[in-house]
DSSP file (Angstrom, degrees, kcal/mol; ACC not computed):
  #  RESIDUE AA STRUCTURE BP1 BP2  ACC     N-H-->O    O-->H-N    N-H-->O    O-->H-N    TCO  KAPPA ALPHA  PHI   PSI    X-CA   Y-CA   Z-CA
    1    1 A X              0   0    0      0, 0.0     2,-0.2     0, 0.0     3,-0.0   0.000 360.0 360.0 360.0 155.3   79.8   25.1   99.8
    2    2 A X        -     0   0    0      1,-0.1     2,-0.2     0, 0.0     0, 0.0  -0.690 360.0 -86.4 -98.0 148.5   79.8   23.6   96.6
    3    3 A X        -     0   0    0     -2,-0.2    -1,-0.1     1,-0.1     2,-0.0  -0.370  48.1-112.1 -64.4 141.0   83.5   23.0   95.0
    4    4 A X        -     0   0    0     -2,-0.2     2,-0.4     1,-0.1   132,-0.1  -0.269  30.0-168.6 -50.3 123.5   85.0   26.0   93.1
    5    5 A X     >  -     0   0    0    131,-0.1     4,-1.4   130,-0.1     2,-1.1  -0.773  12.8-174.7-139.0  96.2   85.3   25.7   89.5
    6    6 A X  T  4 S+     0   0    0    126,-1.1    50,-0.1    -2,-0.4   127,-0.1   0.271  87.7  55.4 -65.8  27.8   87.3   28.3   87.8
    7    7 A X  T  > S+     0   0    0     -2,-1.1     4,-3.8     3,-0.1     3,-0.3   0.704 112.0  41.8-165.8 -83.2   86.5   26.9   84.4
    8    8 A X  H  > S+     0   0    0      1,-0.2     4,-1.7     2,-0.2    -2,-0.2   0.619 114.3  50.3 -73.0 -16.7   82.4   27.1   84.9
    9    9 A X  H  X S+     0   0    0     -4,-1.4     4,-1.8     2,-0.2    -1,-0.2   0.785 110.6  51.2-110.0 -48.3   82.5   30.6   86.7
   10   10 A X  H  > S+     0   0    0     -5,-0.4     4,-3.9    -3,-0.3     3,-0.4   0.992 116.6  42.8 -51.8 -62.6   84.8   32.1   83.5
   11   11 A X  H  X S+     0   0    0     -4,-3.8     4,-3.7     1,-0.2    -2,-0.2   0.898 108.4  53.6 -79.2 -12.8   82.1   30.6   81.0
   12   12 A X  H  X S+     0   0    0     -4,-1.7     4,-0.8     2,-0.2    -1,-0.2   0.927 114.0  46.1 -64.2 -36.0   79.2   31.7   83.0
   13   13 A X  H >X S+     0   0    0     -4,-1.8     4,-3.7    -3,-0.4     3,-1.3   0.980 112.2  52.9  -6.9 -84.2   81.0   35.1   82.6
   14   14 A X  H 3X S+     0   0    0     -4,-3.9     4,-3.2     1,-0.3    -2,-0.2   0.829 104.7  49.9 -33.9 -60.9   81.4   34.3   79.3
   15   15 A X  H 3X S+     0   0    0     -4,-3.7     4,-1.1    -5,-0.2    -1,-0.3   0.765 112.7  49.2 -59.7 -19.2   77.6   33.5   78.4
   16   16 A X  H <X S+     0   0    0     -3,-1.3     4,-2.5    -4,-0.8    -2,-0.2   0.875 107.4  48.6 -94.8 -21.8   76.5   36.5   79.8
   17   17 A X  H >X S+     0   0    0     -4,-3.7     4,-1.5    -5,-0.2     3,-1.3   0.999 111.8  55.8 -41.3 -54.9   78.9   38.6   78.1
   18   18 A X  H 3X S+     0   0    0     -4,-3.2     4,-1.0     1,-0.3    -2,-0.2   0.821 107.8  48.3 -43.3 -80.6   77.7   36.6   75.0
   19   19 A X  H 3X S+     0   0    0     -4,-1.1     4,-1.3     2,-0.3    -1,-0.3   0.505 112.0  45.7 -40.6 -37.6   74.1   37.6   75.7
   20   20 A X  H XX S+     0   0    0     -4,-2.5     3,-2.7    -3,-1.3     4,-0.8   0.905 110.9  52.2 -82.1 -88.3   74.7   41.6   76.2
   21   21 A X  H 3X S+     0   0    0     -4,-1.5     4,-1.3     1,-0.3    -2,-0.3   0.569 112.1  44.2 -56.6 -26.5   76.8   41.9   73.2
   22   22 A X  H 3X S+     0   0    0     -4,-1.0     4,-2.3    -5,-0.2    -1,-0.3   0.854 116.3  50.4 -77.2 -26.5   73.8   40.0   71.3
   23   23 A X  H <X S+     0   0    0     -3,-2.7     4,-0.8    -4,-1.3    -2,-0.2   0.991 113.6  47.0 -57.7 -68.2   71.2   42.7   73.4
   24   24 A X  H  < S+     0   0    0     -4,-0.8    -1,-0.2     1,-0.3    -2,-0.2   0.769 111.7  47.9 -73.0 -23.7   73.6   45.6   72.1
   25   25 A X  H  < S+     0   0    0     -4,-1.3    -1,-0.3    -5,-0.4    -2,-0.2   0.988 109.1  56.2 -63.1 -47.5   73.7   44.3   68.3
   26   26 A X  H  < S+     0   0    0     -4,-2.3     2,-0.2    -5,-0.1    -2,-0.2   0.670 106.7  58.6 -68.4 -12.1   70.2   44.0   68.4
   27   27 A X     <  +     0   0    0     -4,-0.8     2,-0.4     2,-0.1    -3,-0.0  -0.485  67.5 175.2 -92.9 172.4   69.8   47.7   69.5
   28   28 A X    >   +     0   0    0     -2,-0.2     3,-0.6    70,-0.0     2,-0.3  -0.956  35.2  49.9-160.7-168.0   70.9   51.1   67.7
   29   29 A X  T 3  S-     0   0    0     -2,-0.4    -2,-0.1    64,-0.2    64,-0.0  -0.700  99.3 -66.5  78.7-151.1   71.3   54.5   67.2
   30   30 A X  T 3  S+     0   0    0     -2,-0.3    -1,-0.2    62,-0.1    62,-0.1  -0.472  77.1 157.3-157.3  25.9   72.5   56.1   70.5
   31   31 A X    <>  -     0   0    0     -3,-0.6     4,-0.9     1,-0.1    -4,-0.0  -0.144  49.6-112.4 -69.8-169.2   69.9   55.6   72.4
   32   32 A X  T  4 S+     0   0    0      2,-0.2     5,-0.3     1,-0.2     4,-0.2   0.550 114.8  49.5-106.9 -15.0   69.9   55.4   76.3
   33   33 A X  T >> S+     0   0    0      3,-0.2     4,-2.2     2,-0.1     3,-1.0   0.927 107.7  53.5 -61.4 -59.3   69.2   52.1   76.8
   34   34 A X  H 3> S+     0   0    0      1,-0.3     4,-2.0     2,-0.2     5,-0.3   0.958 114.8  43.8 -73.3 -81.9   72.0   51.0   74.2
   35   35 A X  H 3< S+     0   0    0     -4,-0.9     4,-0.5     1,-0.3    -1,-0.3   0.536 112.9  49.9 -35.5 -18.6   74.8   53.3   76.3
   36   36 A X  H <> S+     0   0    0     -3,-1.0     4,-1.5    -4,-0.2    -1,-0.3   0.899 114.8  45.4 -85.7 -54.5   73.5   52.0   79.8
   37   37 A X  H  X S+     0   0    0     -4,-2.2     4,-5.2    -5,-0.3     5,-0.3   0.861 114.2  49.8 -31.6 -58.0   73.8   48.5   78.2
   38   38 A X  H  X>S+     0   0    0     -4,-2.0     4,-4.5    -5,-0.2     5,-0.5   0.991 107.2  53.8 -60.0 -48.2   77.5   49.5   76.6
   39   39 A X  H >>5S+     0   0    0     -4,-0.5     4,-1.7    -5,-0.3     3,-1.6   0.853 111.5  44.7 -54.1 -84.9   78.8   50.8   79.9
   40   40 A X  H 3X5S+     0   0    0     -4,-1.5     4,-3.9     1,-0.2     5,-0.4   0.815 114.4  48.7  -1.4 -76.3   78.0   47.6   81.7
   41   41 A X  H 3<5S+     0   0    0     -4,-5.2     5,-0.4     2,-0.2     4,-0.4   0.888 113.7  45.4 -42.6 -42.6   79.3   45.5   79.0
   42   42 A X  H XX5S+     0   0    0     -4,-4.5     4,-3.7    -3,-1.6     3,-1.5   0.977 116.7  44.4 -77.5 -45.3   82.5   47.4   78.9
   43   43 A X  H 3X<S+     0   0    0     -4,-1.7     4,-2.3    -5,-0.5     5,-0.5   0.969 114.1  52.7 -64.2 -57.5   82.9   47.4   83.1
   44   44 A X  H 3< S+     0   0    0     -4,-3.9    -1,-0.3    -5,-0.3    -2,-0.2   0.509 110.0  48.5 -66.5 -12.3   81.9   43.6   83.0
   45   45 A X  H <> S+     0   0    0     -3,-1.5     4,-1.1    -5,-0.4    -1,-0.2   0.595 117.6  45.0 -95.1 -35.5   85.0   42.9   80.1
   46   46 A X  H  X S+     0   0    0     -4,-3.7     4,-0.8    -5,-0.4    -2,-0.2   0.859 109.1  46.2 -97.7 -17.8   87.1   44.7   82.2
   47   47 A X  H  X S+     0   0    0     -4,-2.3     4,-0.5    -5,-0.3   100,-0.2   0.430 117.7  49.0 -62.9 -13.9   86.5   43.4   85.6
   48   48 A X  H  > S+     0   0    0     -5,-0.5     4,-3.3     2,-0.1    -2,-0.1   0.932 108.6  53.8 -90.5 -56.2   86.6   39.7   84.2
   49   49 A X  H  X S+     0   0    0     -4,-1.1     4,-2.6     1,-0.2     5,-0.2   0.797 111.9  38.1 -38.4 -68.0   89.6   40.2   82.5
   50   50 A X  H  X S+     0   0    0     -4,-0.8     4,-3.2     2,-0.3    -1,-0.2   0.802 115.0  53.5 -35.4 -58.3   91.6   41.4   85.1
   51   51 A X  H  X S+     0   0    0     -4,-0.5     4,-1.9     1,-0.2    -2,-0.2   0.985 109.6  52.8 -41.6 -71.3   90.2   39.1   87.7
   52   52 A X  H ><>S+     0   0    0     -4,-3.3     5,-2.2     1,-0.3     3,-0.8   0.737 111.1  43.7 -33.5 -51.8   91.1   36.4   85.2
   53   53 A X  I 3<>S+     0   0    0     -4,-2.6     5,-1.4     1,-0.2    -1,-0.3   0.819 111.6  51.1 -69.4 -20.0   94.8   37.4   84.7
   54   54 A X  I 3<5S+     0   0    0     -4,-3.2    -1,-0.2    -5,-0.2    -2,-0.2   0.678 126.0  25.8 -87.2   1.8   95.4   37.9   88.1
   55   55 A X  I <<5S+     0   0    0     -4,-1.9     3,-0.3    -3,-0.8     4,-0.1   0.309 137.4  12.2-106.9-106.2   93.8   34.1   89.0
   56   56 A X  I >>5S+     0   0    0     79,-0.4     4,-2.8     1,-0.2     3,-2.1   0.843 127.4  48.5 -33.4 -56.8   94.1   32.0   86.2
   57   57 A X  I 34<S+     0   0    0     -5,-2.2     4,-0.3     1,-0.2    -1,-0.2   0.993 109.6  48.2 -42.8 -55.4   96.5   33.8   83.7
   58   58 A X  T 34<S+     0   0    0     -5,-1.4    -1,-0.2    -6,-0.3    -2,-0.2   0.263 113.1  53.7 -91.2  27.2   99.5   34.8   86.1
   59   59 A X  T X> S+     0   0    0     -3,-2.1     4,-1.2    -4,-0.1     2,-0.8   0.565 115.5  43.0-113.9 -51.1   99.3   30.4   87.6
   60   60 A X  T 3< S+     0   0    0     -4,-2.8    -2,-0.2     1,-0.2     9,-0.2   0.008 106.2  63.1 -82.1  32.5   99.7   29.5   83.6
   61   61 A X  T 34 S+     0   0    0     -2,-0.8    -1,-0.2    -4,-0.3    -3,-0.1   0.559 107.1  40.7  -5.3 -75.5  102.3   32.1   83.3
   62   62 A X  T <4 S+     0   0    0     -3,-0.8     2,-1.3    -5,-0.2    -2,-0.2   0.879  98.2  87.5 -36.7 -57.9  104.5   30.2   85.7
   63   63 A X  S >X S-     0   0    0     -4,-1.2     3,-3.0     1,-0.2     4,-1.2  -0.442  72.9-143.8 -79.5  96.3  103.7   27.1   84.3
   64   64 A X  G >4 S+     0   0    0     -2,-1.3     3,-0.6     1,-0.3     4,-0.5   0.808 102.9  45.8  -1.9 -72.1  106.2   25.9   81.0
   65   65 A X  G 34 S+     0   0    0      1,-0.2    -1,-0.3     2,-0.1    -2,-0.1   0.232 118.7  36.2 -95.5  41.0  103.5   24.3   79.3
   66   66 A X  G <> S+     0   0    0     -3,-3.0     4,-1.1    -5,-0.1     5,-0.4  -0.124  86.6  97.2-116.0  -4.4  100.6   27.2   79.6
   67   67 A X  H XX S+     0   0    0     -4,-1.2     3,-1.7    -3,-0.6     4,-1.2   0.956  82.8  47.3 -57.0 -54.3  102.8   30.0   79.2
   68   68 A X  H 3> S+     0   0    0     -4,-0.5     4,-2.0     1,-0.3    -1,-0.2   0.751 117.0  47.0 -46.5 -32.4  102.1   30.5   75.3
   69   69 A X  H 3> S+     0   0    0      1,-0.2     4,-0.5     2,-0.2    -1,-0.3   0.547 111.5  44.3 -89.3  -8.2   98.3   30.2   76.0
   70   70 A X  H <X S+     0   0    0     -3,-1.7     4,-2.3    -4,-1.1    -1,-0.2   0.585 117.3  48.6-123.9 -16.4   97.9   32.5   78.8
   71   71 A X  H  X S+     0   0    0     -4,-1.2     4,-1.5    -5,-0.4    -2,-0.2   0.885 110.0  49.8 -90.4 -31.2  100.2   35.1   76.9
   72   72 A X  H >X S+     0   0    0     -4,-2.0     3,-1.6     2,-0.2     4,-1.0   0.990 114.9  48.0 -42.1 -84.6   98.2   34.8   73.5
   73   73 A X  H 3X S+     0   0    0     -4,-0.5     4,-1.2     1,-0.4    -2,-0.2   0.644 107.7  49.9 -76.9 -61.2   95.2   35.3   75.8
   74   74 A X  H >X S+     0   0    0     -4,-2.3     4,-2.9     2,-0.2     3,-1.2   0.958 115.2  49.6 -52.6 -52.0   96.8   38.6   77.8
   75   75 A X  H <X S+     0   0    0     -3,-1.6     4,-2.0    -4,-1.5    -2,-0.3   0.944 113.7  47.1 -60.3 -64.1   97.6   40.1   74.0
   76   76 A X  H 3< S+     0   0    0     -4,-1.0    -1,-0.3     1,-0.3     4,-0.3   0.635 108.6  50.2 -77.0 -16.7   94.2   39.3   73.1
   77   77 A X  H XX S+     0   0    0     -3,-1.2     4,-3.0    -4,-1.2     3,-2.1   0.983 110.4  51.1 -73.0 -54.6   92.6   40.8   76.1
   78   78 A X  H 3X S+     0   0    0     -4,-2.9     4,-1.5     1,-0.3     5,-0.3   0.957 106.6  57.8 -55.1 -44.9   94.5   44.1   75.7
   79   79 A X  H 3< S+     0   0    0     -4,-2.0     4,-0.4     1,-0.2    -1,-0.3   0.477 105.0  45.8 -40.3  -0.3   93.3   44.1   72.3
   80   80 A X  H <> S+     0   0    0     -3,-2.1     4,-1.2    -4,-0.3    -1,-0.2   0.575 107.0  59.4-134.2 -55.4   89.8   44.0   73.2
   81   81 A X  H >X S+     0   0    0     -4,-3.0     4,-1.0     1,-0.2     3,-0.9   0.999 109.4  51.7 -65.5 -59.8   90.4   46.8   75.9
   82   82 A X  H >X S+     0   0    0     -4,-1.5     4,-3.0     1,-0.2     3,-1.0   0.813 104.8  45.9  15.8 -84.0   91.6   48.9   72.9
   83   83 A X  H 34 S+     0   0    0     -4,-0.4     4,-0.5    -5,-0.3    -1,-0.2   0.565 112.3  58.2 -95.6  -2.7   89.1   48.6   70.6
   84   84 A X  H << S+     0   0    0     -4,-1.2    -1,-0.2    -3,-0.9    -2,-0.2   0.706 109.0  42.4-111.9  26.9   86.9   49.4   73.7
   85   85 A X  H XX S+     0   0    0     -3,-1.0     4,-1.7    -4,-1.0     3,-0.7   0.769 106.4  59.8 -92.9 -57.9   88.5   52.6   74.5
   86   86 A X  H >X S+     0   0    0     -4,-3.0     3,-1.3    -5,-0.2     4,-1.2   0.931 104.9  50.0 -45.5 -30.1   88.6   53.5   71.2
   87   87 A X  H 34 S+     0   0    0     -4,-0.5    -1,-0.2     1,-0.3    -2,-0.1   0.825 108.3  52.9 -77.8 -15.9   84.4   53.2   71.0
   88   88 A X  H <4 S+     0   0    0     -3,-0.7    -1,-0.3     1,-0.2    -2,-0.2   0.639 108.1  49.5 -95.1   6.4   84.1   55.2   73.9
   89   89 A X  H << S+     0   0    0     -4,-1.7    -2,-0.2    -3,-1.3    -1,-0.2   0.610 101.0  92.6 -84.8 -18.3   86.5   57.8   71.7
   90   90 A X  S  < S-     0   0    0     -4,-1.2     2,-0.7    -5,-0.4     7,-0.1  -0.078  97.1-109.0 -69.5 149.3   83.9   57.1   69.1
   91   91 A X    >   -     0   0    0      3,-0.1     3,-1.3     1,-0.0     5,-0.1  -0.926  59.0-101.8 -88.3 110.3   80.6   59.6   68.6
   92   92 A X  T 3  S+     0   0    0     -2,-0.7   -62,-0.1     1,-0.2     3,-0.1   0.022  91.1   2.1 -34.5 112.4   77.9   56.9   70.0
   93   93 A X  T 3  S+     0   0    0      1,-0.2     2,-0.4     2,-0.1    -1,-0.2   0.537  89.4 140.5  75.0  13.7   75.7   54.8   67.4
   94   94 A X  S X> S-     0   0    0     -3,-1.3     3,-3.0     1,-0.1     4,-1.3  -0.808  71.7-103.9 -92.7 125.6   77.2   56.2   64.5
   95   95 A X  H 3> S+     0   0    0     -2,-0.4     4,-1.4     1,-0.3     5,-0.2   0.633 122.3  45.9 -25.1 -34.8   77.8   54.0   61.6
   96   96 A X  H 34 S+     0   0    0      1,-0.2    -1,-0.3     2,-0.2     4,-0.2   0.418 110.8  53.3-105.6  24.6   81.8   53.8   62.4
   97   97 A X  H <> S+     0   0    0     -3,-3.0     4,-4.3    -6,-0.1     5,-0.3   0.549 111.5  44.6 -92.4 -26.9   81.0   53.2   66.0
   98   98 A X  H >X S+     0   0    0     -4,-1.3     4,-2.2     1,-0.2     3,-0.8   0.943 119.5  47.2 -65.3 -60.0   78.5   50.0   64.8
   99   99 A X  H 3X S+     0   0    0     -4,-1.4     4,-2.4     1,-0.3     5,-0.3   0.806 112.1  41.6 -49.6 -52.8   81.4   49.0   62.5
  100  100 A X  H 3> S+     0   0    0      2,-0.2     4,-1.4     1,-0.2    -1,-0.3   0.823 119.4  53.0 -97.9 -31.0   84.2   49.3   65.1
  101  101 A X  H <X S+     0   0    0     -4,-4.3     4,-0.7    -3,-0.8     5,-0.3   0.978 108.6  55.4 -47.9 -61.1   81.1   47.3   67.5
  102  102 A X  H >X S+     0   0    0     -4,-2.2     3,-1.9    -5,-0.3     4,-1.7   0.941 105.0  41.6 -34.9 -83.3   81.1   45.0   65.0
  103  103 A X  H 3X S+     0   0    0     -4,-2.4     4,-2.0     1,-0.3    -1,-0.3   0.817 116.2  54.9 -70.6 -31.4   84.9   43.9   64.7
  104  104 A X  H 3< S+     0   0    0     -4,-1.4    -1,-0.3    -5,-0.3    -2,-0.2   0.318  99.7  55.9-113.0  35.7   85.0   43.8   68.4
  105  105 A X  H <X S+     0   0    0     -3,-1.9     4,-1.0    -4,-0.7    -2,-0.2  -0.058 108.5  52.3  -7.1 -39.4   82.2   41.6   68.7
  106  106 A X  H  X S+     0   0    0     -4,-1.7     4,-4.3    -5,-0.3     5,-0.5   0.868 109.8  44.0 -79.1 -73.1   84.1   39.5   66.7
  107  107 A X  H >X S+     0   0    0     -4,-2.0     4,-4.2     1,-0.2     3,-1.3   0.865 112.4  51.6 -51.2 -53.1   87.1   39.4   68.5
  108  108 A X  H 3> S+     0   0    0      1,-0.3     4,-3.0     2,-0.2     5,-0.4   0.865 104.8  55.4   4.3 -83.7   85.7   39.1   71.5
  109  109 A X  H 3X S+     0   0    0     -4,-1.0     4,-1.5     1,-0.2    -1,-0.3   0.842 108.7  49.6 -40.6 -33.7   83.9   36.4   70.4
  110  110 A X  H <X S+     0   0    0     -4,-4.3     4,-1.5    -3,-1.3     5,-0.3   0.909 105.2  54.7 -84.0 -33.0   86.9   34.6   69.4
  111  111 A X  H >X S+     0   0    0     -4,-4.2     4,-3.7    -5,-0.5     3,-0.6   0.993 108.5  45.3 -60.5 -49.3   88.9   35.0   72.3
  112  112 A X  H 3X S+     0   0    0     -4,-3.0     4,-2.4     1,-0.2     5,-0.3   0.787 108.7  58.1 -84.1  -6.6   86.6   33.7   74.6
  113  113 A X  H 3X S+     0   0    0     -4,-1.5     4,-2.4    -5,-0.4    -1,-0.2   0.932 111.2  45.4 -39.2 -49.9   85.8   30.6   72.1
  114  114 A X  H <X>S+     0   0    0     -4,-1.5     4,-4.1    -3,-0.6     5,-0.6   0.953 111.8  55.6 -78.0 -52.3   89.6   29.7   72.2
  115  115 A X  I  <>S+     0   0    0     -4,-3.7     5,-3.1    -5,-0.3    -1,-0.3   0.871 113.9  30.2 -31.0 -63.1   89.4   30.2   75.5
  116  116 A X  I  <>S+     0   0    0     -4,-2.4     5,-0.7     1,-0.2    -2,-0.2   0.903 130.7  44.2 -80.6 -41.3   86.5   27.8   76.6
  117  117 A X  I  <5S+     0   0    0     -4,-2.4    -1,-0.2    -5,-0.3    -3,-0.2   0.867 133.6   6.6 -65.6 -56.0   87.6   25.5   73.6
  118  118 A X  I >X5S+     0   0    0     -4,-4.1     4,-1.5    -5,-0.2     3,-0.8   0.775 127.7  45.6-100.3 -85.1   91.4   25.5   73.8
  119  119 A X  I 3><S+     0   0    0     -5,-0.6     4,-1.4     1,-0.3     5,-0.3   0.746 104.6  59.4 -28.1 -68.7   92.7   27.2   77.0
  120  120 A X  I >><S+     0   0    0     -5,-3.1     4,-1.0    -6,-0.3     3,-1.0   0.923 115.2  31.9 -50.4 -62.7   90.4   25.7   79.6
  121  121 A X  H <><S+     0   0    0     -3,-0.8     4,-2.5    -5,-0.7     3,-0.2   0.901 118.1  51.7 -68.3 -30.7   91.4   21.9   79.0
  122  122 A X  H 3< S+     0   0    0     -4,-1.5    -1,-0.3     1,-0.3    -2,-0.2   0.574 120.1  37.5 -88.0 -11.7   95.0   22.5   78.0
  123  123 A X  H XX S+     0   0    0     -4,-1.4     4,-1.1    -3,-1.0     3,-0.8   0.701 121.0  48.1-114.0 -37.5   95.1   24.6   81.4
  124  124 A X  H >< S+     0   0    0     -4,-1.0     3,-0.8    -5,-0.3    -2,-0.2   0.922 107.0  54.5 -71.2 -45.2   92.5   21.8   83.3
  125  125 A X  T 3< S+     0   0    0     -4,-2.5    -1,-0.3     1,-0.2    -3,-0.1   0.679 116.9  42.3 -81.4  -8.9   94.6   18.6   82.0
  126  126 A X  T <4 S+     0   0    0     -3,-0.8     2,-0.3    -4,-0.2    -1,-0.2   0.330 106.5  52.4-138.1  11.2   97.9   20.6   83.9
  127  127 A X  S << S-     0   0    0     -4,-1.1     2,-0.3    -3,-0.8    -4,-0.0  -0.915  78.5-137.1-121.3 157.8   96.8   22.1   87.4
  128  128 A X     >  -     0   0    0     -2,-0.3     4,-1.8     1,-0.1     3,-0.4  -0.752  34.3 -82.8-110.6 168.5   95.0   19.7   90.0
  129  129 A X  T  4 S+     0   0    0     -2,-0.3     5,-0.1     1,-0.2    -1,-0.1   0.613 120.2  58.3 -26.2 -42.3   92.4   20.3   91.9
  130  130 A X  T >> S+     0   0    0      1,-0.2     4,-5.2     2,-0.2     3,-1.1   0.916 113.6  50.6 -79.4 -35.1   93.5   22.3   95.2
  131  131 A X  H 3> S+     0   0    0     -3,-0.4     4,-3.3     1,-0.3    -1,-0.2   0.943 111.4  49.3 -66.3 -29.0   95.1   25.3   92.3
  132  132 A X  H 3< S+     0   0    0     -4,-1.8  -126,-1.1     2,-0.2    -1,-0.3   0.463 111.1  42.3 -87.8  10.7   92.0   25.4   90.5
  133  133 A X  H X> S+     0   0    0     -3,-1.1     3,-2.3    -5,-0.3     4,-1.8   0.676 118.1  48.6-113.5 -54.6   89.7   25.8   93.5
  134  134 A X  H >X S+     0   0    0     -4,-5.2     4,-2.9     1,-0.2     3,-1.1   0.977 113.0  52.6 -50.4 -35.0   92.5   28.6   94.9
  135  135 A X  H 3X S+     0   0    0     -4,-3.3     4,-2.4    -5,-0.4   -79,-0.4   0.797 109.4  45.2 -62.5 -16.5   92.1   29.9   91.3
  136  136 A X  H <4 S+     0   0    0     -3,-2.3    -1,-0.2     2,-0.2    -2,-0.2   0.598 112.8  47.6 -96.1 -17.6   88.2   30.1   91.6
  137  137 A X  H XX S+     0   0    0     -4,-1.8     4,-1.7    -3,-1.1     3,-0.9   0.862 109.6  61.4 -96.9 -27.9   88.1   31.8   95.2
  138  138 A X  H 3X S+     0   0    0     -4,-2.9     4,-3.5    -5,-0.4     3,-0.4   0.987 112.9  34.4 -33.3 -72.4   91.0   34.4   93.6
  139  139 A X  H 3< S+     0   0    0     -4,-2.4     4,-0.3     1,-0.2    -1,-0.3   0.383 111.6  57.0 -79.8  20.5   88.6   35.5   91.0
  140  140 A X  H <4 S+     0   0    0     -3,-0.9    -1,-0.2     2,-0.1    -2,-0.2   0.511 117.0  42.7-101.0 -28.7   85.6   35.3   93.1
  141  141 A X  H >X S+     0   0    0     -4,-1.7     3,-0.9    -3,-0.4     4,-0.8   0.899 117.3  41.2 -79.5 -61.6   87.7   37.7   95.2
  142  142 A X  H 3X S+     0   0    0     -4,-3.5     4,-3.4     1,-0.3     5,-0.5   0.972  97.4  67.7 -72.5 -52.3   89.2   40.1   92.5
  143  143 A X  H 34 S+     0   0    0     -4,-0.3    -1,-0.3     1,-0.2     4,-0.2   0.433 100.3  48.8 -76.4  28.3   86.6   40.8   90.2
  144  144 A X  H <> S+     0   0    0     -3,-0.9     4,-1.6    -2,-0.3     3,-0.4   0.767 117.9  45.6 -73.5 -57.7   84.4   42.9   92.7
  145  145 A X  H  X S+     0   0    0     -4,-0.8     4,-1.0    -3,-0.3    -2,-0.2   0.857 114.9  48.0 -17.9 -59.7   87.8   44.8   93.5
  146  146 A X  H >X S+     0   0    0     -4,-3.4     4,-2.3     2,-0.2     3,-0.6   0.898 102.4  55.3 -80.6 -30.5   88.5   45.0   89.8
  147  147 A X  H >> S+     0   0    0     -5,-0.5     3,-1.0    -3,-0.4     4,-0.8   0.979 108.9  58.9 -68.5 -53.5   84.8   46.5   88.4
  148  148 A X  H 3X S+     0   0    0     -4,-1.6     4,-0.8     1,-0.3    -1,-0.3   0.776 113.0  35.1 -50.8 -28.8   85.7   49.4   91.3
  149  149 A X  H <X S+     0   0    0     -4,-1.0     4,-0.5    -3,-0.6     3,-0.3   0.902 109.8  62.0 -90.4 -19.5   88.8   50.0   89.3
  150  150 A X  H X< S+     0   0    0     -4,-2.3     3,-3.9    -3,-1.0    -2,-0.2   0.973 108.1  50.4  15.7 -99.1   86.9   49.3   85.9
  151  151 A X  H 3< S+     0   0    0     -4,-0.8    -1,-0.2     1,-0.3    -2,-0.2   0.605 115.5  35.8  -5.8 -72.7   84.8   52.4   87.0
  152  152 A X  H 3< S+     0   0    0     -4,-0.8     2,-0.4    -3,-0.3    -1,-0.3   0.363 115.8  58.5 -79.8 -19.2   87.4   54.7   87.7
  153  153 A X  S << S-     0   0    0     -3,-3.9    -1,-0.2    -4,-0.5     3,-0.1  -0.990  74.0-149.6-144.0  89.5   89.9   53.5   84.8
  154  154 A X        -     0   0    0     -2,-0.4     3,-0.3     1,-0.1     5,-0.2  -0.222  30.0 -85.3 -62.4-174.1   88.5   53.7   81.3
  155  155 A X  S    S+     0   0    0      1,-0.2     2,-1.2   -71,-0.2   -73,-0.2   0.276  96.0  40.4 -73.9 179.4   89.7   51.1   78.3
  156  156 A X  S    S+     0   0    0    -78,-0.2    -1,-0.2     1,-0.2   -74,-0.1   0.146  91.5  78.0  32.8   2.1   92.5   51.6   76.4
  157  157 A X  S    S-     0   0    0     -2,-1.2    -1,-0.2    -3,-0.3   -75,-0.1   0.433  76.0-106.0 -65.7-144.5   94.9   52.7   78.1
  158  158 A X    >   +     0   0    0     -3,-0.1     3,-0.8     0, 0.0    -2,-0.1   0.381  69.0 115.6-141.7  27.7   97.4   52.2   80.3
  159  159 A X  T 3   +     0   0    0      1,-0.3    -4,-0.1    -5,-0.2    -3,-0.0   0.460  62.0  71.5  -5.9 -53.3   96.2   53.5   83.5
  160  160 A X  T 3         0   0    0      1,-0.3    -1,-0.3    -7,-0.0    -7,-0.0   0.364 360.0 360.0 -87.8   0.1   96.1   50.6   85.4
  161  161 A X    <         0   0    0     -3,-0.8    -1,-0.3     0, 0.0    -2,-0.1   0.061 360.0 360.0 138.3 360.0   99.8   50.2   85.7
């Protein structure tokens, strides 16, 4: 088996996210396509997410000099779960759900930029190897776990508690 790289398995995450949220701009209206699409997207933000804090996050948690970065990173996630409860509060493909798509699309985007950009080296240059390979079989472990609570547990809440 090839070594575990929690760093390429987050941005392949990451690119596909990228790629359905560009799928979902490019559609509209309320069609059934665009809703199968969203539901995915949303179950695939929230199984990553979760995985992620319970691998990566809660070892730079621990760690002095990651703590700020992995707690920025938790804020930003719940934000994100937020604004995607609020679109499923939303009436579906109506100009203030594409607006409220819109702005969290953006964030989105930005978190996981900072992520791959900031987070991932400053987190790379300060675990060795054998934590980043447990960290990679963690979330290779949790996020099947987590889309079944994803399912069951819409956004924005605090459910999951």
């Amino acid at each position: 088996m090839a070594h575990a790289d929690i760093y390429a398995e987050l941005k392949h995450d990451h690119d596909k996210q990228r790629d359905m949220l560009k799928r979902l701009d490019q559609l509209s209206g309320a069609a059934d396509e665009r809703r199968t699409l969203f539901e995915a997207f949303r179950l695939e933000v929230q199984s990553h997410a979760a995985a992620e804090e319970e691998s990566l996050y809660a070892t730079m948690l621990g760690n002095p000099d990651l703590r700020d970065e992995a707690r920025h990173s938790v804020a930003e996630h719940k934000e994100v779960d937020d604004l995607l409860g609020e679109l499923l509060d939303m009436e579906f493909g109506s100009s203030a759900w594409d607006e409220k798509f819109a702005h969290m699309r953006h964030r989105y985007e930005h978190h996981i930029d900072e992520e791959e950009e900031e987070m991932f080296p400053a987190a790379d240059a300060k675990l060795d190897d054998a934590t980043e390979a447990r960290l990679a079989e963690t979330y290779e472990e949790r996020k099947p776990a987590e889309l079944e609570i994803a399912r069951a547990n819409p956004p924005g809440g605090d459910e999951r508690e």
